[in-house]
N, C-alpha and C positions, 0 to 999 in steps of 0.2 A: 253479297249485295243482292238485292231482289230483282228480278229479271222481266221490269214491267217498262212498258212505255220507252221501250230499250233503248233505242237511236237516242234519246235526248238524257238516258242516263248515261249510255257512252258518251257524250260530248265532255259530262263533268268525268269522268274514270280519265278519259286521255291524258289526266293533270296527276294521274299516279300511277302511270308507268315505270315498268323500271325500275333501276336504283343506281347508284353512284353516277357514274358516266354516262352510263345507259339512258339515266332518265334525265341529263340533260340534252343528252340525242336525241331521245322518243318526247320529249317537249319541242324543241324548234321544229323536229320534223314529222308533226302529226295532221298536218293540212292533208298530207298525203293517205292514209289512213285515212283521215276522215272522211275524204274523197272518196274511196276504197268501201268502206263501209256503208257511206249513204245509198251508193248503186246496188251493194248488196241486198240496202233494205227497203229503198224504194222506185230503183228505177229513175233516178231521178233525170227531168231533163237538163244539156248544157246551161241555160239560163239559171234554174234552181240549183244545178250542183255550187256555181260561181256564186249567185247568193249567201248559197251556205256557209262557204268556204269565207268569204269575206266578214261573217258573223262572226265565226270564229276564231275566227283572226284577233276580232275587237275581243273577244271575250277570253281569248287567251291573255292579252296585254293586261287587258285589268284586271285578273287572276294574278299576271307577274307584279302588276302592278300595287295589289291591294291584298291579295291572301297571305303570297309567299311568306311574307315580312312575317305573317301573322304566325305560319308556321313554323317557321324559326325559333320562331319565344315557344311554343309550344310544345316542341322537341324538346329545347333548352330544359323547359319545366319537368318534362318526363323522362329525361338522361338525370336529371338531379333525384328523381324521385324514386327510381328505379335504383339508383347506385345501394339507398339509405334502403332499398327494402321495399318492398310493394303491398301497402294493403287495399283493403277492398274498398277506403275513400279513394284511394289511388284509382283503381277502375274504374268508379264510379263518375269520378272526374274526365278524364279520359273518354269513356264511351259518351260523356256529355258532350264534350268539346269533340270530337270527332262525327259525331252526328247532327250538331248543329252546323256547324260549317261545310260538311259534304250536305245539307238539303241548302245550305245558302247557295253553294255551287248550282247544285241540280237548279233547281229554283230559276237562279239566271239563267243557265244554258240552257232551259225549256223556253223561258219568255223569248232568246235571242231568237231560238231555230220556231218561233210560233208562226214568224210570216212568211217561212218556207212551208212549213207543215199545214198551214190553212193554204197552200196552192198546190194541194195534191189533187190530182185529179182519184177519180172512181178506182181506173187501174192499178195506180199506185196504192194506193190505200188498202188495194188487195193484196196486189204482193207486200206491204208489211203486216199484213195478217195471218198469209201466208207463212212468212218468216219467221213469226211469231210462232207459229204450230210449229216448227219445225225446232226451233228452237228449246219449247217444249219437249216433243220426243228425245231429243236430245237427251235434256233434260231427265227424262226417263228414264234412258237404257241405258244412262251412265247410274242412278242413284236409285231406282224404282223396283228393273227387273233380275231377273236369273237368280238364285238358290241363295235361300238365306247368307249361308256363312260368309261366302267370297264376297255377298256386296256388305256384310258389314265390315271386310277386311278395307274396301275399298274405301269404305267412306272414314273408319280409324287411318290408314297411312295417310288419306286425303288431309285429315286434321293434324296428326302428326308433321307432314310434309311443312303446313304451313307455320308450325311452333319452331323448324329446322330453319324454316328461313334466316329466322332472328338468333339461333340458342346454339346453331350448329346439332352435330348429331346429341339425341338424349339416349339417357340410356335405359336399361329395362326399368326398374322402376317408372321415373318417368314415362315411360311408352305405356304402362299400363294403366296409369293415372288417366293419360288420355281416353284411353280402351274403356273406361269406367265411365268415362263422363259419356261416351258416344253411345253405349249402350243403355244408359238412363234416358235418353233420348233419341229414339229410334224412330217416332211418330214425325217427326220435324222435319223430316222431307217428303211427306205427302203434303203437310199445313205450306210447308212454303210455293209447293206446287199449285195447291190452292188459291195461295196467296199473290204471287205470279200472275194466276192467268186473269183471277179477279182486277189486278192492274191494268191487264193489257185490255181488257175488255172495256173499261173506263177511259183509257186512257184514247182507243180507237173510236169509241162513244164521243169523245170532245173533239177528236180531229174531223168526224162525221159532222158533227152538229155544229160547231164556230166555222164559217168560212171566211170572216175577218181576224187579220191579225190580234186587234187587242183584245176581244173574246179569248182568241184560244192562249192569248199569252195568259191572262188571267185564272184563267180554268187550269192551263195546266200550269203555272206559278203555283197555284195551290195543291194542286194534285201530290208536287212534290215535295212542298213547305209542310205539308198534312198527312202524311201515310197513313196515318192511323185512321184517318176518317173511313169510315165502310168498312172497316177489317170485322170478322166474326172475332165473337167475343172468345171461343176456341184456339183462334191461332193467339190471339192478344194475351189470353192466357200462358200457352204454350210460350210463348214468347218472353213474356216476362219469368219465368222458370227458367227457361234456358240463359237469359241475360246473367238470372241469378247465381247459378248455377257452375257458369263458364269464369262469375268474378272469383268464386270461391278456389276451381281451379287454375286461375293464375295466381291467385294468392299463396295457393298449395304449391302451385309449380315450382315460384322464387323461391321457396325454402331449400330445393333441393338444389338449386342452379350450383355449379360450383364458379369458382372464380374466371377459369376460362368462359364459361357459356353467361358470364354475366357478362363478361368485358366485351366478348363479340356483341350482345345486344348492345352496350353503350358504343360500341365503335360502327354499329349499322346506323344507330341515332343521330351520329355525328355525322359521318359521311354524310347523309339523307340534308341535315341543318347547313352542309357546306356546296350539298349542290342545289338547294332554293335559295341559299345566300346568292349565289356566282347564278343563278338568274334570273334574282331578282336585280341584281347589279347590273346583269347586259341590259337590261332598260334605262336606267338610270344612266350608264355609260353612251349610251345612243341620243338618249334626250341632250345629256353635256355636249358631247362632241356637234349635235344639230347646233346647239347652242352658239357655240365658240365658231361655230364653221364662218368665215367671210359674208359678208352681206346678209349674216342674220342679224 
């Protein structure tokens, strides 16, 4: 995920925490977190934090209310699709449907937090500029700096780490296939660094300039509907190569899956479909029960 305009991409991320159990915990209880996070990145006052808090609130309900369902059939379609073999219409589809509905998420949850974030004062607005650099260097010293080799190891087990989630352990083959793709693209963490801070600069540029709500919702609705808008044609480059790139190796990866590290992917898929089912149902169970309660 790109690391710009970050507080209001974290609002839409709190909705993929997690997994099984987990991420029906880390869903009811991310008020708290969010809490947590906002002071980190703005200081906020008592009255703004409560605002916020109560934003989110709504814009979780209608995420349980309106996405979940969506992702459900979604899973459904890529547990089906995955079982029969995965080709590169398979990714293709995928990265479609994934990145149209996480900028639908963003999108709201930048409009909701707009009439907090157009009542930042001067200070605030520092410290998440501040936090912004910081964040960056971050950024840095994990993926930028120290001696060639160990930070390419860093960033091949980083990619590996994340195919383990779903496949369980690969084995040497696979781990080199990976090894292959990371070093055909080694430029891709300066671009996204780039690309990053190019964000954050925009995105502090509209909190600076809208000091009414519906301005900055609007500005940044779009901001996050549109990524591509202002990207150098470099990174856009860079970017569609790697998309391309990354289809080819999962296409290549499924050849090799054997039957265990296929079944674990379909049994992560399922879990994943059985805890937006159970709640998107705690809504629907709360709305009945208001329902049927006496004196309704």
């Amino acid at each position: 995920m790109r690391v710009a305009a970050r507080f209001v991409t974290m609002l839409a991320a709190l909705f993929a925490l997690g997994a099984c159990t987990a991420l029906q915990f880390s869903y009811n209880n991310a008020e708290g977190l969010l809490r947590y996070m906002a002071w980190d990145y703005f200081d906020l006052d008592a009255d703004q934090a409560d605002a916020l808090q109560q934003r989110f609130v709504r814009l979780r309900e209608w995420h349980r209310s309106n996405q979940l369902p969506v992702y459900v059939g979604l899973l459904q379609a890529a547990r089906e699709r995955i079982a029969k073999g995965v080709t590169s219409a398979d990714v293709d589809w995928a990265t479609a449907a994934l990145r149209s509905h996480y900028r639908s998420l963003a999108q709201r949850a930048a409009q909701d937090a707009a009439p907090v974030l157009a009542s930042l004062k001067a200070d605030q607005i520092d410290a998440l500029e501040k936090k912004l650099a910081r964040e960056d260097l971050r950024y840095v010293e994990k993926w930028l700096t120290g001696e060639e080799k160990p930070r390419h190891r860093r960033r091949v087990e980083r990619m590996i780490e994340q195919f383990e989630e779903w496949t369980g352990d690969l084995n040497a083959s696979q781990r080199s296939r990976i090894e292959g793709f990371v070093s055909s693209h080694s430029g891709v963490y300066e671009r996204r660094l780039e690309e990053r801070r190019r964000w954050q600069r925009q995105a502090v540029v509209l909190i600076k300039r809208h000091r009414t709500a519906s301005e900055l919702a609007l500005s940044l609705g779009r901001l996050f509907a549109e990524p591509e808008s202002g990207r150098s044609e470099a990174y856009a480059r860079d970017m569609r190569r790697w998309e391309s790139d990354l289809a080819r190796l999962i296409v290549d990866l499924d050849t090799t899956l054997s039957a265990e590290q296929r079944g674990r992917v379909l049994r992560r898929m399922e879990r994943y479909a059985a805890d937006f089912r159970a709640l998107s149902g705690e809504r629907r169970a709360t709305e009945e029960a208001i329902r049927r309660a006496p004196g309704s």
